[in-house]
C-alpha positions in Angstrom: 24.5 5.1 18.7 21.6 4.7 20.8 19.9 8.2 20.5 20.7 7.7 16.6 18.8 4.2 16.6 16.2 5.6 18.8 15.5 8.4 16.5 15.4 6.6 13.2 12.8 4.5 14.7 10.8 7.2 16.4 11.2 8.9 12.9 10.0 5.9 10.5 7.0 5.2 12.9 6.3 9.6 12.1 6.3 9.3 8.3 3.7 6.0 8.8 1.7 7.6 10.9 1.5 10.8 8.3 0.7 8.0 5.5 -2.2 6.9 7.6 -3.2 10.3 8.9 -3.2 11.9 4.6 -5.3 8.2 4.0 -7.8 9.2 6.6 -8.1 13.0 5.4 -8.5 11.4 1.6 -11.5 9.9 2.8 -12.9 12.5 4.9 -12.1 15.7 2.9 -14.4 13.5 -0.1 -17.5 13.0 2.4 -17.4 17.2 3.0 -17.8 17.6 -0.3 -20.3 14.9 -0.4 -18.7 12.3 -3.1 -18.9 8.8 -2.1 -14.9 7.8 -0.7 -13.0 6.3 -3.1 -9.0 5.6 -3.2 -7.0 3.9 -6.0 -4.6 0.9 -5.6 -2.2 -0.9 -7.4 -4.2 -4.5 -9.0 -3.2 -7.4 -6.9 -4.4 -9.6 -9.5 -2.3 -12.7 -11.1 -2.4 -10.7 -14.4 -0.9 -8.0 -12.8 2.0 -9.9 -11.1 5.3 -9.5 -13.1 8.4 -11.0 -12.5 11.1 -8.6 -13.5 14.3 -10.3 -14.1 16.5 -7.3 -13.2 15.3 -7.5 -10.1 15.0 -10.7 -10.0 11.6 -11.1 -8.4 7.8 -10.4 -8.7 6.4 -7.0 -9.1 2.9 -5.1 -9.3 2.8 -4.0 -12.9 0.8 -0.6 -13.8 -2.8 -1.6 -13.8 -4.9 0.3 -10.5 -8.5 -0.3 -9.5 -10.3 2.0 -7.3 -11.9 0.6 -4.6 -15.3 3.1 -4.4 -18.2 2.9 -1.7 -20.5 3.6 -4.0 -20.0 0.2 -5.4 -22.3 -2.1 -3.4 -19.6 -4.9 -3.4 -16.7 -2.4 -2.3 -18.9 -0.9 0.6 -18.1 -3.1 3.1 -14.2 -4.1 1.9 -13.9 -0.6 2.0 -15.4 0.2 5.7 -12.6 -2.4 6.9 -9.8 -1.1 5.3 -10.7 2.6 6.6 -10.8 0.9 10.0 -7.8 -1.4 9.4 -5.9 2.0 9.1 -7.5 4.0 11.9 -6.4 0.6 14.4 -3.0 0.5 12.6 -2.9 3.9 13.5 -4.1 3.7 16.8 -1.1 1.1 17.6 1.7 3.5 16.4 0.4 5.9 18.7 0.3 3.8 21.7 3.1 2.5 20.6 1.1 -1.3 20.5 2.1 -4.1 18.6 -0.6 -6.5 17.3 -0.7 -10.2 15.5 -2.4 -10.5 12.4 -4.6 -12.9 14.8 -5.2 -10.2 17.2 -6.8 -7.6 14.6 -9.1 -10.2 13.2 -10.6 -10.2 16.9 -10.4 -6.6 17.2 -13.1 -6.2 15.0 -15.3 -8.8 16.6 -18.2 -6.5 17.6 -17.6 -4.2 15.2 -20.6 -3.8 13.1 -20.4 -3.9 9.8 -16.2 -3.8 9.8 -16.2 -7.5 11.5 -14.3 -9.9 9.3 -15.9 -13.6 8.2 -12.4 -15.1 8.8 -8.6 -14.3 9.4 -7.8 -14.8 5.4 -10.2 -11.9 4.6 -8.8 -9.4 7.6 -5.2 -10.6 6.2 -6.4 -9.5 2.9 -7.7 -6.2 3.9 -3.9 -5.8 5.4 -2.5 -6.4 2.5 -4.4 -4.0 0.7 -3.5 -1.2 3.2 0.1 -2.3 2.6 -0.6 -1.9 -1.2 -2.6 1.4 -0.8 0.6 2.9 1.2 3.3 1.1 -0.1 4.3 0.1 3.3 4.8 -3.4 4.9 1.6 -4.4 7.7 5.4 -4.5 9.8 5.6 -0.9 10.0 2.0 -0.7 10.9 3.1 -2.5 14.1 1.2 -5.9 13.1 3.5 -8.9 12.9 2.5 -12.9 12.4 3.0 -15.4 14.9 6.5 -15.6 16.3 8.6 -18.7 15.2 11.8 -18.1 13.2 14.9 -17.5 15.3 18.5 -16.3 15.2 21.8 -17.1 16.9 25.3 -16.1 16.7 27.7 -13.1 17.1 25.3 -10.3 16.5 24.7 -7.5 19.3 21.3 -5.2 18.8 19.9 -2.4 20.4 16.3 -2.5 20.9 14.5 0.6 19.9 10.8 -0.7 21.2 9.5 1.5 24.6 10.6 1.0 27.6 14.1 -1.2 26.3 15.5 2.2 23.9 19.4 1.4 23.8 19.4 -1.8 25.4 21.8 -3.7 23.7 21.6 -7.6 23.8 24.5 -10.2 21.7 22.4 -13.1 19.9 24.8 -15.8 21.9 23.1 -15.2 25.1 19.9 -17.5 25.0 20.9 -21.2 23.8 17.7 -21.8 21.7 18.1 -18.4 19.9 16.7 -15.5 20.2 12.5 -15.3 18.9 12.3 -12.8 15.7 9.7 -11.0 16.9 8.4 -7.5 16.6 11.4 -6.1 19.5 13.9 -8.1 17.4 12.7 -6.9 14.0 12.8 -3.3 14.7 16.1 -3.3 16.4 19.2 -1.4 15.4 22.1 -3.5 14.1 25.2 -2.8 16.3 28.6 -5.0 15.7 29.2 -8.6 15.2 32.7 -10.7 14.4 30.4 -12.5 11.5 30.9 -12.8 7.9 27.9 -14.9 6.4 24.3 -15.5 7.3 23.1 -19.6 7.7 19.7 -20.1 7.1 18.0 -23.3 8.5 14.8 -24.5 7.0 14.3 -27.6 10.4 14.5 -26.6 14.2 15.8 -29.8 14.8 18.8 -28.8 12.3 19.3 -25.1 13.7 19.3 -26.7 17.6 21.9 -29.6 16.1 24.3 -26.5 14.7 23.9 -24.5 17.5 25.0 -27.1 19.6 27.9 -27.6 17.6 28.8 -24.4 17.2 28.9 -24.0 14.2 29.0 -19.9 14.3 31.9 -19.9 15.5 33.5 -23.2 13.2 31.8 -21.2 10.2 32.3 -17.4 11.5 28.2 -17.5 10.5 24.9 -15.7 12.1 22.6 -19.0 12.3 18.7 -18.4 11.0 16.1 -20.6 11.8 13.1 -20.2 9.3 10.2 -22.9 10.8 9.4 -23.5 7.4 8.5 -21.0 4.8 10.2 -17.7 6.5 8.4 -14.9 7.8 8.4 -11.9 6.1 9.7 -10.3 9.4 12.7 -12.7 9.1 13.0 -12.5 5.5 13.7 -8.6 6.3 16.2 -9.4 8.5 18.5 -11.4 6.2 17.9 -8.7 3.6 19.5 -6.7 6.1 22.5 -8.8 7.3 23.3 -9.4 3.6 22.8 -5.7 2.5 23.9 -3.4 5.2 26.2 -6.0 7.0 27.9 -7.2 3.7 27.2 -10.7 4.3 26.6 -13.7 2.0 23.6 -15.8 2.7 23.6 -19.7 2.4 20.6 -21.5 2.5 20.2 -25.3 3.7 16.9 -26.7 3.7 14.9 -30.1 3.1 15.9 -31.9 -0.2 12.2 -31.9 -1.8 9.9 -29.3 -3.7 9.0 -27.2 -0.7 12.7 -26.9 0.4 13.6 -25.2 -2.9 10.7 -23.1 -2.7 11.7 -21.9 0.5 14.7 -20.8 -0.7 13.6 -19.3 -3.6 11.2 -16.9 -1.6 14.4 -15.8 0.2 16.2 -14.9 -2.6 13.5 -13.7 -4.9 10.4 -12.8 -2.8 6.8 -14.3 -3.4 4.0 -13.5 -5.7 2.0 -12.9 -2.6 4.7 -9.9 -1.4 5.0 -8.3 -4.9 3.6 -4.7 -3.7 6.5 -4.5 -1.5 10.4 -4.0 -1.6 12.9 -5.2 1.5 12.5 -8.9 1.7 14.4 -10.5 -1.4 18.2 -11.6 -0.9 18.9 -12.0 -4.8 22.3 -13.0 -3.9 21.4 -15.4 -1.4 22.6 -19.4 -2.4 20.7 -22.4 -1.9 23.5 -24.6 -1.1 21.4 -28.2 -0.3 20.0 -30.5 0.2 20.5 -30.9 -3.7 18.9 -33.8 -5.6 22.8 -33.8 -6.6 23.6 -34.6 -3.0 21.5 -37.7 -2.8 23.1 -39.2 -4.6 26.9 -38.0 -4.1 25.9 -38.7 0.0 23.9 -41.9 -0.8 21.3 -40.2 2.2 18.1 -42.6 3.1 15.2 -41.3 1.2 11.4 -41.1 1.1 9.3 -41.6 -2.4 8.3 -38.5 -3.9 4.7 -38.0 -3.5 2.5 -37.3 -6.8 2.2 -33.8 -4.9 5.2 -34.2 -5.1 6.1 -34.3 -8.1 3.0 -31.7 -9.0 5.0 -29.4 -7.9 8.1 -30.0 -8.9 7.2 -29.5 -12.5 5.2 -26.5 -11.4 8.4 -25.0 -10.5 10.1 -26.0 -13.4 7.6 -23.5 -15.3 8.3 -20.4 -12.9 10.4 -18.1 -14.2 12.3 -17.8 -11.1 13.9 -21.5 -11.7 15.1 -20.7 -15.2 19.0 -20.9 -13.7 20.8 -24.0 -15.5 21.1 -25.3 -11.4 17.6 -25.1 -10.4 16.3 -26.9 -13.7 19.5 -29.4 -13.3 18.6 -30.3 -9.6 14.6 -30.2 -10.7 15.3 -32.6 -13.1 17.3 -34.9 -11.0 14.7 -35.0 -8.4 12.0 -36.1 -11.0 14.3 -38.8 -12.3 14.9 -40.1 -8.9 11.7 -40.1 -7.8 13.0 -39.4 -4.0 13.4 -36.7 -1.7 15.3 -36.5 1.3 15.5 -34.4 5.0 18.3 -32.4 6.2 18.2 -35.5 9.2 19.0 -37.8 7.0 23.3 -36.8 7.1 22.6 -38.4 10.5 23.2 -41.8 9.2 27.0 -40.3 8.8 26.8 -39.2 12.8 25.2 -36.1 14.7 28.3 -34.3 14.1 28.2 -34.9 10.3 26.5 -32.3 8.9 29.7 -29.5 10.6 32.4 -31.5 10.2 32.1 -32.4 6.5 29.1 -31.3 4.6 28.3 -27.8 5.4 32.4 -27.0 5.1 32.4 -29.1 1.5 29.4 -27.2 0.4 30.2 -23.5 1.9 34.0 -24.5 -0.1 31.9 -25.0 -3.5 29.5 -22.1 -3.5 
């Protein structure tokens, strides 16, 4: 298993390296014959953003712009996606890893190529991703680490220097970082049947330290908020390949169900790529539903609040009779509540009656 892991890596890192290598000879083949470099890409624009609801989640729809140095206003986008590619391509030979931080001071100095800010080198990334059709992860650039993961799951790294290391998830307390090492590793055994995703560190520590993988047979995810793409992936994975349902538990307000939603039906922002939705995912609380059935303590929905509630109500994603029932409610209430607010019940609430009542009902 660990020369086959090794191998599937070394060969995915290969067929991204040929993608940037044809990318680079694109270009330079079109200076020989003295044409100003030009390449074509799928439109990132909101009116080219489709959700498809066989899919279930946004797309790129047909319309492509070519991005052409002999514009004046493409000339200098274009010089930093050219080098964008030549440092992802230097990192997959050196076998580096980067942080989106880390390439936006990489071209510090670099005259003409250096970016204003981090949201236009980000944006250059993303159109490499859309020009390729490959995520900025296999280009070796990740985001700040943050999410985590505990429970019965052994992986092999694949990464230089650990090939066929093998590591089980239970062995570090706080769970395991899902960074770059973590994302590309192999997937080797575990005794689990579901995936647990945990929008609040203070919730994932609380269920690690009850146990609850074993109580509920789960893998335990700690998003930090809105989840990375990198973890994203990963549930993808555990629910696809590993055959595992994935329950979702986050914060009882607008940006909790949105949280959710990304994980089971990606984001506008990810719609050139493939890999990160988990369509069969549940969001199983905190429901407007359960504020009332658990009589929690609340807070008063901000008018932000409530902005966005109704924004979601329009988004074709929330058309399901649950989403608009628990929208709804949360309007009519005019309160929100955090996953800390069970504690009222006891620290040991949310295991020994609500997560098993609501795992029961989905």
């Amino acid at each position: 298993m660990s020369g086959k892991a090794v191998r599937e890596a070394d060969r995915q890192r290969e067929m991204t390296e040929l993608a940037l290598k044809q990318l680079g000879s694109l270009v330079y083949e079109q200076i020989r014959a003295r044409e100003f470099p030009w390449i074509m890409i799928q439109s990132r624009s909101t009116d080219n953003i489709i959700y498809d609801q066989e899919l279930k989640q946004y797309i790129l729809g047909d319309r492509l712009i070519r991005r052409h140095s002999r514009n004046i206003a493409h000339i200098r986008p274009f010089a930093q996606l050219i080098w964008t590619a030549w440092f992802s391509r230097e990192l997959l030979r050196h076998r580096k890893t980067s942080t989106l931080r880390e390439v936006y001071y990489s071209a510090r100095g670099q005259r003409d190529i250096e970016f204003k800010d981090q949201d236009e080198s980000d944006n250059i990334i993303t159109d490499l991703e859309t020009a390729l059709s490959r995520p900025r992860e296999d280009f070796n650039i990740y985001p700040e680490e943050r999410s985590a993961i505990f429970g019965d799951l052994t992986i092999e790294y694949t990464v230089p220097g650990y090939e066929g290391k093998r590591m089980n998830l239970t062995e570090h307390p706080d769970g395991v970082m899902i960074g770059p090492a973590l994302t590309s590793a192999e997937f080797i055994e575990t005794s689990a049947d579901k995936v647990l995703v945990i929008e609040k560190g203070a919730m994932f520590t609380r269920l690690v330290e009850e146990r609850a993988h074993e109580k509920f047979n789960a893998i335990l995810i700690h998003t930090a908020g809105q989840a990375p793409r990198s973890t994203r992936s990963i549930i993808q994975r555990l629910n696809q390949l590993g055959k595992m349902p994935v329950y979702i538990f986050t914060d009882g307000d607008p940006w909790g169900v949105h949280i959710a939603m990304v994980i089971i039906s990606g984001s506008a922002n990810a719609a050139h790529l493939r890999g990160l939705a988990t369509p069969d995912a549940k969001w199983i609380g905190v429901w407007a539903t359960d504020i009332v059935k658990y009589r929690l303590p609340t807070e008063k929905l901000t008018d932000m609040d409530i902005k966005r509630l109704k924004e979601l109500k329009k988004d074709p994603r929330y058309g399901g009779e649950l989403w608009q029932r628990e929208i709804d409610l949360f309007i009519k209430l005019g309160v929100k509540a955090e996953l800390e607010a069970f504690s009222r019940y006891g620290l040991t609430y949310i295991v020994d009656k609500y997560l098993p009542d609501k795992l029961e009902g989905a």
